[in-house]
Short mmCIF file of the C-alpha atoms (twelve columns), coordinates in Angstrom:
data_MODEL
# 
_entry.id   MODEL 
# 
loop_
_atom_site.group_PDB 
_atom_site.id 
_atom_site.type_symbol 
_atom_site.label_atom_id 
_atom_site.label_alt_id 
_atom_site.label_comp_id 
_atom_site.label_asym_id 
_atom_site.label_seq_id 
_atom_site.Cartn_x 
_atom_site.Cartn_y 
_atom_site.Cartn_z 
_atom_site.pdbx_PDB_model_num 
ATOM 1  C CA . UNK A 1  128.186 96.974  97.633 1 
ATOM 2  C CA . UNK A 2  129.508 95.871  93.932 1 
ATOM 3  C CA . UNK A 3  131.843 98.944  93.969 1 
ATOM 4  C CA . UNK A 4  133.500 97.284  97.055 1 
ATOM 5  C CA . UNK A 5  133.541 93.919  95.621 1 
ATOM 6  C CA . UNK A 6  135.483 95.324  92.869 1 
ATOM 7  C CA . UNK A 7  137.827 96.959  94.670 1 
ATOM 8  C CA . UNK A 8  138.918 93.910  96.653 1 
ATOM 9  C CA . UNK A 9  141.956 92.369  95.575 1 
ATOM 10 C CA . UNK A 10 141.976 90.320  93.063 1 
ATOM 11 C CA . UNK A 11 142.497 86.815  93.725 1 
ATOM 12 C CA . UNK A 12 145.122 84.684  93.321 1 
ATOM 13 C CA . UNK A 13 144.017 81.117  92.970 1 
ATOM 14 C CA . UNK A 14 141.267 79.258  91.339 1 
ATOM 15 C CA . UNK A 15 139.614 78.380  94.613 1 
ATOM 16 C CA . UNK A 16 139.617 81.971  95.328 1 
ATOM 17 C CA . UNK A 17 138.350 83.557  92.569 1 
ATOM 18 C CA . UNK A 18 134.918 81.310  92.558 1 
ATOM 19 C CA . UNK A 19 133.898 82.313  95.770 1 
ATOM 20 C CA . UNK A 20 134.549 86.279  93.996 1 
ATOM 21 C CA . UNK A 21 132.532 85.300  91.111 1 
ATOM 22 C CA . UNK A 22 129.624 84.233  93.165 1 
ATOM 23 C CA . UNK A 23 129.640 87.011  95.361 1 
ATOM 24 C CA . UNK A 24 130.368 89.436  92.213 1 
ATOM 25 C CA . UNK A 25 126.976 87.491  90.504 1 
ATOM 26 C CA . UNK A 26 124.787 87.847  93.585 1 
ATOM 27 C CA . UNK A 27 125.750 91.416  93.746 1 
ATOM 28 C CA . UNK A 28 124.904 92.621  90.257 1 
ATOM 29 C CA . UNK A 29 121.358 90.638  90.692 1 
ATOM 30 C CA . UNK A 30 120.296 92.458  93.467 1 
ATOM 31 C CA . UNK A 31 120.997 95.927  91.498 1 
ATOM 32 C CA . UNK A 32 119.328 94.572  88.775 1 
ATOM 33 C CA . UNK A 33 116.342 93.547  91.027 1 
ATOM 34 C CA . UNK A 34 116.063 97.191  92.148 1 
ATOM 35 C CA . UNK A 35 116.258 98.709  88.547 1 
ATOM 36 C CA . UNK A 36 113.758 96.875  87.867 1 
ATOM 37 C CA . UNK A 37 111.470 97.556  90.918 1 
ATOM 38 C CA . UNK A 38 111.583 100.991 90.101 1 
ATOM 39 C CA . UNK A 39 110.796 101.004 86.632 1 
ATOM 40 C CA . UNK A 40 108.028 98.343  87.594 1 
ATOM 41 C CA . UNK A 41 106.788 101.196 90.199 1 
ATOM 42 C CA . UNK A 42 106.848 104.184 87.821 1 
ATOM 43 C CA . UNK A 43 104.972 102.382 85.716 1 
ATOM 44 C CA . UNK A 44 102.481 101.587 87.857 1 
ATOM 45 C CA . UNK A 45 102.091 105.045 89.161 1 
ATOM 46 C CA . UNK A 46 101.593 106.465 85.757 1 
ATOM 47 C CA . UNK A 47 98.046  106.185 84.410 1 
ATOM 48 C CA . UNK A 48 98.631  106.400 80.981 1 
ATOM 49 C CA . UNK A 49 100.576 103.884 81.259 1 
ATOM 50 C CA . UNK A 50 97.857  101.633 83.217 1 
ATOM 51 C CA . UNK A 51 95.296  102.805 81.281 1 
ATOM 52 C CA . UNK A 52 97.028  101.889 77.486 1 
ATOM 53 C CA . UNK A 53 98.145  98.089  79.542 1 
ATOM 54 C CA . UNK A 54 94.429  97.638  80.448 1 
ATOM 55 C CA . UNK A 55 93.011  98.593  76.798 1 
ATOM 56 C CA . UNK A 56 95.497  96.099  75.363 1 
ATOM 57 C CA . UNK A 57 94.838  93.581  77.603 1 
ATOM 58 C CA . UNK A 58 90.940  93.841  77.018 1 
ATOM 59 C CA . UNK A 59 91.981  93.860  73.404 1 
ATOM 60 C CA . UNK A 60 94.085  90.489  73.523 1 
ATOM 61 C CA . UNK A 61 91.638  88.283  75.765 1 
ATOM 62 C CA . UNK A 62 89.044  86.226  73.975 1 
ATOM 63 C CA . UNK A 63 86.957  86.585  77.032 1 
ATOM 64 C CA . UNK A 64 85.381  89.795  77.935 1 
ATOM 65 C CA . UNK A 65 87.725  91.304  81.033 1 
ATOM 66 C CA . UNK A 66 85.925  92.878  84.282 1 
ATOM 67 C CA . UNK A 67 87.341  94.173  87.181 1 
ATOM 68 C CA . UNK A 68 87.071  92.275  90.355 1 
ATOM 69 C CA . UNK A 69 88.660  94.510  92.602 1 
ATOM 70 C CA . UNK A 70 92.301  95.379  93.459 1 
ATOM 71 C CA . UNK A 71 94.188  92.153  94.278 1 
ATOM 72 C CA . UNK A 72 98.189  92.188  95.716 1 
ATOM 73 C CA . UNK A 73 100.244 90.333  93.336 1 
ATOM 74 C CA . UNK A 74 103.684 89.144  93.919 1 
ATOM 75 C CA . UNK A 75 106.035 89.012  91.483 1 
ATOM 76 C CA . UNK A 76 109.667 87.451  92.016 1 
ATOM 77 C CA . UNK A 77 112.599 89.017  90.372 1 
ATOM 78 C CA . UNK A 78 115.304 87.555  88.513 1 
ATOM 79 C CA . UNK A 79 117.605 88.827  91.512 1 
ATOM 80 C CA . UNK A 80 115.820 86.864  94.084 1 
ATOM 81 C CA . UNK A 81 113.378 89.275  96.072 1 
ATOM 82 C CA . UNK A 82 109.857 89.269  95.937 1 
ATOM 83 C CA . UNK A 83 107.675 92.462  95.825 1 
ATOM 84 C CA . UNK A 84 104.081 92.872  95.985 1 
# 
C-alpha cells in the first residue's frame, strides 16, 4: 500500500498535498504496527526470552510475584490496531 501511495502523482496544490500527507502518515503506521507485532510475537514464542523477562520482573517488584494463570492482554499499537 505505501509503495502505491508513493507512486501517485505528486500533488499540485496545498489542499492536495494534505490529504497525501495524511494518507502517506496512516500508511507508514500501519507497517510500523505490524513490525512491531511480529517482533512482539517472536518474542513471545521464545522462552529464553520469557523466561530472562519473568526473572527480571520478579527481580524489580517489591512484592513477591506468583502466577495466577494465563490472562489475554491487549495491547494497542502506536499504528492504531489492537492485538491480544
Amino acid at each position: 500500500m505505501l509503495e502505491a501511495l508513493l507512486e501517485e502523482p505528486f500533488p499540485q496544490t496545498p489542499d492536495d498535498r494534505l490529504p497525501r500527507e495524511q494518507r502517506l502518515s496512516a500508511a507508514a503506521a500501519q507497517g510500523a504496527a505490524q513490525m512491531v507485532l511480529a517482533q512482539l510475537t517472536r518474542a513471545h514464542e521464545a522462552e529464553a526470552f520469557v523466561t530472562q523477562a519473568l526473572a527480571h520482573a520478579r527481580a524489580q517488584s517489591p512484592v513477591p510475584l506468583v502466577h495466577q494463570g494465563f490472562r489475554g492482554t491487549r495491547v494497542r499499537l502506536l499504528g492504531g490496531p489492537r492485538i491480544r
